[in-house]
C-alpha positions, 0 to 999 in steps of 0.5 A, a space after each residue: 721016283 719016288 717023289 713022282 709017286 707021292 705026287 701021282 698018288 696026291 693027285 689020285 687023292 684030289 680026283 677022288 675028293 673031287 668025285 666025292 664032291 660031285 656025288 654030294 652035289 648031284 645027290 643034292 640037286 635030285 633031293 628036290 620036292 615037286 612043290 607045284 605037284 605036291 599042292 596041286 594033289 593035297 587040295 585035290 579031290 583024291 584025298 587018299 592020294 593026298 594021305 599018302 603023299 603027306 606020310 611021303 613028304 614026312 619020311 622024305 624029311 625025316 629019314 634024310 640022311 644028313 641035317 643040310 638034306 633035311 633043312 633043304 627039304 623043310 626050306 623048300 616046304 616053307 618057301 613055297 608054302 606048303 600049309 597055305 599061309 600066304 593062300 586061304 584059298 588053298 589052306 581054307 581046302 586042306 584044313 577043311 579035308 585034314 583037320 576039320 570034325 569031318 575029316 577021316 582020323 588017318 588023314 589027320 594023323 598024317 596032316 598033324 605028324 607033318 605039322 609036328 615033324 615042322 617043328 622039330 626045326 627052328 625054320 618049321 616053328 618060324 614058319 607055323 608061328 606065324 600061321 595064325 588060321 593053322 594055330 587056330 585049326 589046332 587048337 579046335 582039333 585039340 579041344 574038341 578031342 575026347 580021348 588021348 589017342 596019337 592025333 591028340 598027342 601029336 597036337 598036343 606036342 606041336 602046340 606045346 612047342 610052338 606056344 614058346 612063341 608070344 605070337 601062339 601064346 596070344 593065338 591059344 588065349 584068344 580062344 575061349 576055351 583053351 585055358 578050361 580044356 587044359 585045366 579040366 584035363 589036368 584036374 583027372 591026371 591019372 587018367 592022362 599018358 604020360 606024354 599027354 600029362 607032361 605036354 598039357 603041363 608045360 602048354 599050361 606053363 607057357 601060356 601062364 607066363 602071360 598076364 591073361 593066361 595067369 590071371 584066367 588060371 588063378 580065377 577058377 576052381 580047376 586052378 585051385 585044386 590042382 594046387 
């Protein structure tokens, strides 16, 4: 009796195991992002439709309950690529509606906290490093900013992440005014955040690791008296 017990009560334990594995796989299968629909509404003509939906596909990352949720969600943004890598057409329409002078501070919020939820996974900064007209965006939204408010620090963070890349690193030096708008931001450091101040310091850092960056920096004056 009482072996019969102890097997009746393993089995009871399988079948629940089993159960488990049933519920993981079906809650797997339903974390899945309509991808086609998804692209389809952010290069369309509704962008608050398109803000929204951006803060949507942000938590739905974020606020995954596991890590293997969280990188399926991500793997399946990068495999269908979301940010139009592969498409200029489809990324030429939602840089110009995200992050473009003209585009409306709440949407670039949005479109930049993405970007950077993107980087907080190795897959997401492979991804991006990559996109070279992406990296060229950021950089033109960064230094065209004029006060250190979150798309500023948001930027800011991403680029900084990103430019441990040597791909980036040629990226942000290959624009003219990169170097300059770093150095002039950290001539006047007690006007910057602290976040500001500590992301400017390390994007600087990276981008001297190269022989241009370095040799630029030791060139000016800003570079001088910040020594």
């Amino acid at each position: 009796m009482l072996r019969q017990s102890m097997v009746m009560e393993t089995q009871k334990l399988e079948i629940r195991r089993q159960e488990t594995l049933i519920h993981e796989t079906e809650f797997e299968t339903v974390a899945v992002l309509d991808m086609p629909k998804i692209k389809k509404v952010l290069c369309g003509e509704d962008l608050i439709e398109a803000g929204y939906l951006l803060q949507a596909v942000r938590w739905r990352i974020t606020k995954s309950s596991t890590d293997s949720e969280r990188g399926s969600l991500l793997s399946q943004c990068v495999e269908q690529d979301l940010f139009g890598k592969q498409d200029t057409n489809y990324s030429s329409r939602i840089f110009n509606s995200f992050i473009s002078p003209d585009s409306e501070m709440s949407l670039t919020e949005n479109f930049t906290r993405l970007i950077h939820c993107f980087c907080a996974m190795s897959e997401g900064c492979v991804y991006l490093s990559n996109h070279t007209p992406l990296i060229y965006h950021l950089v033109q939204s960064l230094t065209s900013s004029t006060e250190d408010d979150v798309i500023r620090q948001v930027v800011l963070g991403a680029l900084q992440t990103l430019s441990l890349t040597r791909t980036v690193q040629s990226s942000m030096l290959s624009t003219p005014d990169m170097m300059t708008w770093l150095l002039t931001l950290l001539s006047d450091p007690d006007e910057l955040s602290e976040y500001t101040l500590h992301h400017t310091s390390a994007l600087l850092m990276n981008l001297c690791l190269r022989t241009r960056g370095g040799y630029f920096s030791q060139r000016t004056q800003l570079y001088c008296s910040l020594l």
